[in-house]
N, C-alpha and C positions, 0 to 999 in steps of 0.2 A: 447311894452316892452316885450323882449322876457326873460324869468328866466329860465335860466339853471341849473339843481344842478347836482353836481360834486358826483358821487358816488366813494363810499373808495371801492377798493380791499377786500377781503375778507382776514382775515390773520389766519394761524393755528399757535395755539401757543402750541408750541414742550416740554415744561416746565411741564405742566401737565401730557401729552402721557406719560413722562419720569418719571412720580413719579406713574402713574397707571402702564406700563410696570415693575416696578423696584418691587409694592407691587406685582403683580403678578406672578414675579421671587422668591421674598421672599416666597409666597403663599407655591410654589409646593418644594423648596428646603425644608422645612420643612415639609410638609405632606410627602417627600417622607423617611425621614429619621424615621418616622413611622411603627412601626413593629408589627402592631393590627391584620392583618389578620389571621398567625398562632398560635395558641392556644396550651393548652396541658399542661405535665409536663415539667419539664426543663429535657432535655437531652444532652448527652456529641455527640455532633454532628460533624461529619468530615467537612472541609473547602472545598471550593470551590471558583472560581475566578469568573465565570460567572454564570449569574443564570436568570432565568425564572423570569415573573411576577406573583404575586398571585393574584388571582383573588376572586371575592365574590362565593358566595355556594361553599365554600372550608371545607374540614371537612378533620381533620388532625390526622390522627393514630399515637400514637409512640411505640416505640420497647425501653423496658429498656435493661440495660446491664443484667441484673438477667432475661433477656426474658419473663417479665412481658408485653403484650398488654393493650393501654388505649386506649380508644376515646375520645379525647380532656382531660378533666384531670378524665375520669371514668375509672376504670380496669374494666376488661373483658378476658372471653375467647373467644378462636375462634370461637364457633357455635352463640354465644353472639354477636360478630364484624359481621359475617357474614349479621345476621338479621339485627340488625341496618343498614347497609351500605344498603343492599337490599330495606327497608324500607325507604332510605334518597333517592335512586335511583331511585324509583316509585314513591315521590313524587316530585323529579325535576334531573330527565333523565343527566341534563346539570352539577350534581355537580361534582367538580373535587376531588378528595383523593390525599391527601401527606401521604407518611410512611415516618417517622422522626427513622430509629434506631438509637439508641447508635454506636458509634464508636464500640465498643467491641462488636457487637451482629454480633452472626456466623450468614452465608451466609445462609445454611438454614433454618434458622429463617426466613431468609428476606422473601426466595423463597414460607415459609410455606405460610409467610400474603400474599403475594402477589396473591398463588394460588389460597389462598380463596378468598380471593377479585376477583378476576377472574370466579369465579366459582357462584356468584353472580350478575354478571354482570359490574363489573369495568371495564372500558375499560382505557388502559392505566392510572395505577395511578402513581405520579408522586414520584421523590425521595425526602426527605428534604435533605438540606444543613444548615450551619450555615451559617451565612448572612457574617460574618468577612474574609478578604482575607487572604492569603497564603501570610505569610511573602517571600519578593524576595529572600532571602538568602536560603530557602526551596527549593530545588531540587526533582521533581518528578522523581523518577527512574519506570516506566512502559514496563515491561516487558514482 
């Protein structure tokens, strides 16, 4: 007597893939609509369409309209910002700086943080944005 047994196919079933791929799409569309990593006070921030990722060891200056500097939501002066930034700098080389100013904050405001941030060792610190786009009807005239 010879006894054969009949092996089944192996089958994938596509029904689950599709409800893991789907919680997985829900996953990241939500954490990306997450806006934890910039800090600070609230300020009146210019628009922008495209924008950079924020990364962790972010540490985020802002510039008020009255040219008040904070570091995340502390006031401070500049010799104040300096040490800090230099001290966050020595102990991880890798952190990136955002200056968030005010729409209203003169240029050499910007230029002033910027210097000193430079002068402390910032290497390229980056600009804030507000995260919201430029209505289409908004014409950029660049001149």
């Amino acid at each position: 007597m010879n006894l054969q047994i009949q092996r089944k196919r192996p089958r994938i079933e596509l029904v689950p893939m599709i409800d893991v791929l789907f919680f997985i799409v829900v996953f990241f569309m939500l954490f990306a609509t997450l806006n934890g990593a910039q800090t600070g006070i609230p300020i009146n921030l210019p628009k922008a369409l495209h924008l950079g990722n924020v990364v962790e060891n972010t540490i985020v200056i802002s510039i008020t309209g009255d040219a008040r500097i904070y570091l995340g939501k502390q006031s401070m002066g500049l010799d104040q910002l300096k040490q800090q930034v230099k001290t966050e700098l020595q102990n991880n080389p890798e952190t990136r700086i955002i200056v968030r100013p005010d729409a209203v904050v003169t240029y050499q405001k910007i230029v002033t943080v910027m210097d000193a941030l430079a002068s402390v060792g910032a290497e390229k610190p980056l600009l804030g944005v507000d995260r919201q786009q430029i209505p289409n009807s908004t014409k950029l005239n660049i001149n």
